[in-house]
N, C-alpha and C positions, 0 to 999 in steps of 0.2 A: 543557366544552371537548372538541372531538372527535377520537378518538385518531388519531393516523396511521398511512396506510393502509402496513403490511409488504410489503418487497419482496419477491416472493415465491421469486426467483433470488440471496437472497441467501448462503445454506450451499453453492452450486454455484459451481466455479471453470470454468463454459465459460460462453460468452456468452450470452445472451437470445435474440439472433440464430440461433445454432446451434442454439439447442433448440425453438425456434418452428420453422423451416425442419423440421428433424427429425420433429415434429409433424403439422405441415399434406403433409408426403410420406406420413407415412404413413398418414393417416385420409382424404385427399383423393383419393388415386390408388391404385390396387389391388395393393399392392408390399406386402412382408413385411418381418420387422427385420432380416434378413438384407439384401436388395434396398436398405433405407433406408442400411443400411451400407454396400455398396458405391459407393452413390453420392456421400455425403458424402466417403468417402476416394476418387471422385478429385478432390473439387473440394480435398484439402488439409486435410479433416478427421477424425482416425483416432479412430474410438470402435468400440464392440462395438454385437453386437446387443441383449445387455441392456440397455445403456443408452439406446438407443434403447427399449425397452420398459417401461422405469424412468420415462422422461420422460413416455411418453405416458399412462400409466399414474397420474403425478401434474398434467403439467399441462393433460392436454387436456379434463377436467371444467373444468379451469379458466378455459380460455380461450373452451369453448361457454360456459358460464355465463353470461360477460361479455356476449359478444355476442348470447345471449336477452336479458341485461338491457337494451341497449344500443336492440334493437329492437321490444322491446315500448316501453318507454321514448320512442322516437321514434313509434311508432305505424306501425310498417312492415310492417302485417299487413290483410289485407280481411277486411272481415265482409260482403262484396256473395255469394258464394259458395264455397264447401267442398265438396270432394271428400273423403269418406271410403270409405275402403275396408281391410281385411284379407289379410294375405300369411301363405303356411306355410312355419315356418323350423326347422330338425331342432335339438334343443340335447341336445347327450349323444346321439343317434340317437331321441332322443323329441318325438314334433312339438305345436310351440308356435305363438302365433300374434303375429303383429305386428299391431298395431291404427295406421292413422297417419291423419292429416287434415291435408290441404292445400289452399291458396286457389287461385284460378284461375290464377297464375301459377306453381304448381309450389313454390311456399314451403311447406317443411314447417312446421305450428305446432304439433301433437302428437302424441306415438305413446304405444302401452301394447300389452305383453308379458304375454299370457296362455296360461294349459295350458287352454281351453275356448273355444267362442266360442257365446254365449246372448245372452240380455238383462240379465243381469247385470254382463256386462262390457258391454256394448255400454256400459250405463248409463252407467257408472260409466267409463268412457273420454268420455261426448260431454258428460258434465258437469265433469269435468276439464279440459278445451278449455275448455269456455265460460265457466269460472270465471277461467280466462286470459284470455281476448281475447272473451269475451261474445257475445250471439247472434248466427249469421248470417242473410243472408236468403234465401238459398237452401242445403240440404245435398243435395246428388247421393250415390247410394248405390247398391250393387247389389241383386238381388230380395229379400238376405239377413232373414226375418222380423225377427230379433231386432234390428235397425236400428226397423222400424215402432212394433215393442212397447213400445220404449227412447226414442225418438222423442213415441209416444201418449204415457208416463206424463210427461217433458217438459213438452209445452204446444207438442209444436212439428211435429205431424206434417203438418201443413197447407206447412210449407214444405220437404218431401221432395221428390225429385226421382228415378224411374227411368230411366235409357233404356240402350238397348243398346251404344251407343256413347259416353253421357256421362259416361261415368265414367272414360274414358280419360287422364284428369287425374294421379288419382291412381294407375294401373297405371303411367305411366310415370316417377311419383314412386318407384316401387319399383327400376326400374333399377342407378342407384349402388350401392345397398345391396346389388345381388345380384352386383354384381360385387368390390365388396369383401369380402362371403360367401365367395365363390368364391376367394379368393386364403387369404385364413383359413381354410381348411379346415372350416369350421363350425364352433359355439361350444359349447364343453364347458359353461357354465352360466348358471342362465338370468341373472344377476345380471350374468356379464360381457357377454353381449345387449345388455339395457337399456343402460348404460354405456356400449359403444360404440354406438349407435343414437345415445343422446343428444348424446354428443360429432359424432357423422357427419352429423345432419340439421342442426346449427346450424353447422359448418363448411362444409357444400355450401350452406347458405341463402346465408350471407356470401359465397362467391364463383361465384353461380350470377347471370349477368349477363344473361342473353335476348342469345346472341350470335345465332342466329336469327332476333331479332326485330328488332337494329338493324344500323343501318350499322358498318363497322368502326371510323371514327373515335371514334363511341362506346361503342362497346367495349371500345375502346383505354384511354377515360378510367375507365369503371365498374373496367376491371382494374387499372389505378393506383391508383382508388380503395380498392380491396379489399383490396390489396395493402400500402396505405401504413397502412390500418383493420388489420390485421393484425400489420405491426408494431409496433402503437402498442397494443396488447393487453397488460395485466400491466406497462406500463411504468413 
């Protein structure tokens, strides 16, 4: 018999509501616990800034988690092509590197946090993707050798891809993240990185809708959707 599943706002006497909303402000938009506090009290609801940093702190692993499961699970990822590429990010003033890969629509599907960038890691990042969501058929990369190296020992260097401007996929994948950087004042270690990296690219997946690319009416509908997927999370 299979046990039932724990609420997990059940030791907390604020609502579900409030601490989702709480959450998705502040991994979603470039605001501080300070910033996420002033805003909830003026809609009417008076907490500190720890506790906004308490929450996110507990349940926004929680709530990416869900919705990676939710989307792998559905199969709402391409293997037609991937954009990978690496970004340099200072942790403690010592610089680290972001490893992330994304499909042609700007879907993060994984990132890895290393102090080198070789063929080591390259590895060991493009095989952690693909033990996820399995091979693609095209990878866009930039000149970086240890991509080719990493690639060669693969089986999969035949389906690399250079160009000077195709890989502008994933440099704009980097965006969010540098502006939420930027309001964090950069990340004292590398463990809190990862953590929030993780928690940021599966919350920008879930409400990143191509308003760009369609008409407003549906827009209108993907942000309803997102929205009402959102609060149906943990429930």
């Amino acid at each position: 018999m299979a046990r039932p599943k724990l609420n997990p706002f059940r030791y907390f006497n604020s609502s579900p509501d409030v601490i989702r909303l709480a959450v998705m402000m502040y991994v979603r938009y470039p605001l501080s616990w300070r910033n996420v506090e002033d805003l909830l009290h003026e809609r009417g609801i008076d907490i500190c800034r720890d506790t906004v940093r308490f929450w996110w702190d507990r349940f926004g692993p929680l709530f990416a988690g869900e919705i990676r499961k939710r989307r792998v699970r559905a199969g709402n990822f391409s293997r037609w092509r991937w954009h990978v590429d690496e970004v340099f990010v200072k942790v403690n003033g010592k610089p680290h590197y972001l490893w992330r890969a994304v499909d042609h629509e700007g879907e993060v599907l994984e990132f890895f946090v290393s102090k080198t960038r070789d063929k080591a890691v390259a590895l060991k990042f493009l095989k952690k993707a693909m033990k996820r969501y399995g091979r693609p058929e095209i990878i866009i990369t930039d000149g970086l050798r240890c991509y080719g190296a990493a690639m060669r020992e693969i089986g999969i260097l035949k389906r690399r891809k250079i160009g000077r401007w195709g890989n502008n996929r994933a440099e704009n994948s980097h965006q969010p993240f540098r502006r939420r950087e930027a309001a964090m004042l950069q990340f004292r270690r590398t463990k809190t990185l990862q953590k929030f990296v993780a928690v940021h690219s599966q919350i920008h997946n879930h409400f990143n809708s191509e308003r760009h690319l369609v008409s407003r009416q549906i827009y209108k509908q993907r942000r309803s959707a997102a929205i009402a997927g959102w609060r149906a999370l943990a429930a």
